[in-house]
C-alpha positions in Angstrom: -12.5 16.6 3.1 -16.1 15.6 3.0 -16.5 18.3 0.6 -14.2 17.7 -2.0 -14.6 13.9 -1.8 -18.6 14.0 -2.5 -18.0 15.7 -6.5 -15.2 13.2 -6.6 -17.8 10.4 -6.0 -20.5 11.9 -8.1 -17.2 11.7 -10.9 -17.0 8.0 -10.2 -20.3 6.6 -9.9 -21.2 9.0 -13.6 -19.5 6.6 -15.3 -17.6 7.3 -18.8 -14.3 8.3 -19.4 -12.2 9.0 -16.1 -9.7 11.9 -16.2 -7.8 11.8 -13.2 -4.4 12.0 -11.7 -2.5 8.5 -11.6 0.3 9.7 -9.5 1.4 5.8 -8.5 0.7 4.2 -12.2 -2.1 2.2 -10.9 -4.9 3.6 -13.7 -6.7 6.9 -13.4 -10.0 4.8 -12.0 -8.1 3.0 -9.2 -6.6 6.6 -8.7 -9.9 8.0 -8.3 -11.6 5.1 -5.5 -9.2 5.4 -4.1 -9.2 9.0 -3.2 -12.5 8.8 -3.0 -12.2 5.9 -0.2 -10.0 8.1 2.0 -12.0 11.5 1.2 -15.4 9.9 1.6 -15.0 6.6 3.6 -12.5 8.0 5.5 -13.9 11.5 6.7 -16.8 9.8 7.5 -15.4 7.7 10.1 -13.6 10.8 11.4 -16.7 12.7 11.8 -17.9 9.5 13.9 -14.8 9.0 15.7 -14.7 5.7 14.1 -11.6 3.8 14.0 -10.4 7.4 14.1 -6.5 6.7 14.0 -6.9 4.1 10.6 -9.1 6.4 9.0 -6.2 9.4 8.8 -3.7 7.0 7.0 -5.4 7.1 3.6 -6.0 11.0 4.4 -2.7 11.6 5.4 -1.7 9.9 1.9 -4.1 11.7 0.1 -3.0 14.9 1.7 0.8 14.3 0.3 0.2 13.1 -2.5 -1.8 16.1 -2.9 0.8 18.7 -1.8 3.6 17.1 -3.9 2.0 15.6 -6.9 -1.4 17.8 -7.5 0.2 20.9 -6.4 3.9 20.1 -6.9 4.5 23.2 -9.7 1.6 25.4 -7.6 2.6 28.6 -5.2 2.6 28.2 -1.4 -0.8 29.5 -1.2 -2.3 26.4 -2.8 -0.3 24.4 -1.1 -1.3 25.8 2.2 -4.4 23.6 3.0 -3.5 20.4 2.6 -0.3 21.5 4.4 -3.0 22.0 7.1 -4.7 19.5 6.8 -1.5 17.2 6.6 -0.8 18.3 10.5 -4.4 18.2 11.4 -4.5 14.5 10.6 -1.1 13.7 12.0 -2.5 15.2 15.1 -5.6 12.8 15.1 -3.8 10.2 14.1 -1.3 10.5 17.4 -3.8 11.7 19.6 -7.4 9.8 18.6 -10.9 10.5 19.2 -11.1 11.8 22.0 -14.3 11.2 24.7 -16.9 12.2 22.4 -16.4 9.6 19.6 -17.6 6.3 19.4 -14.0 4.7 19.7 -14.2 6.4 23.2 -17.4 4.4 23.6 -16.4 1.2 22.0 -13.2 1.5 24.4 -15.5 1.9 27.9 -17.3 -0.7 26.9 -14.6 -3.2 26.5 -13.0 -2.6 29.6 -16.3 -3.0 31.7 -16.9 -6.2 30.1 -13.1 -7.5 30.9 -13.7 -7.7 34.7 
């Protein structure tokens, strides 16, 4: 997601005119952070294993919004990878981390200083 976030905040921070999607009438720029938050901000703390399971809700969003809004008239094969995505994300969302994440870390680490 990393990926397609960064040309989306190069798009925002370039300034001018913002063509976008507004897919919940909230103004192509709030569209755009906002996307931006969730493919930027968001796959960032994913990465890091950072408050994993918050970070896939604006991803998971992103991902529908994308496979019913952005690609709503667009063959299955387009469709495919945020499909993917979609289930990846669901799956870190009910799962976490895991033990190599710093939420893993944060989670030892406050449960040795409880006792």
């Amino acid at each position: 997601m990393l990926t397609h976030g960064i040309p989306k905040l190069q798009k925002l921070m370039a300034g001018g005119e913002l063509q976008f999607a507004d897919p919940f009438g909230i103004g192509a720029g709030a569209s755009l952070v906002l996307v931006v938050f969730a493919e930027v901000v968001c796959s960032v703390l994913l990465i890091f294993g950072l408050a994993t399971r918050f970070a896939t809700i604006p991803l998971m969003i992103t991902m529908l919004v994308a496979i019913f809004y952005a690609h709503a008239a667009d063959p299955f094969g387009r469709k495919e990878l945020p499909m993917v995505l979609l289930v990846l994300f669901i799956g870190f969302c009910i799962i976490g981390a895991g033990k190599y994440s710093i939420d893993h870390l944060l989670q030892k680490k406050n449960s040795r200083s409880r006792y």
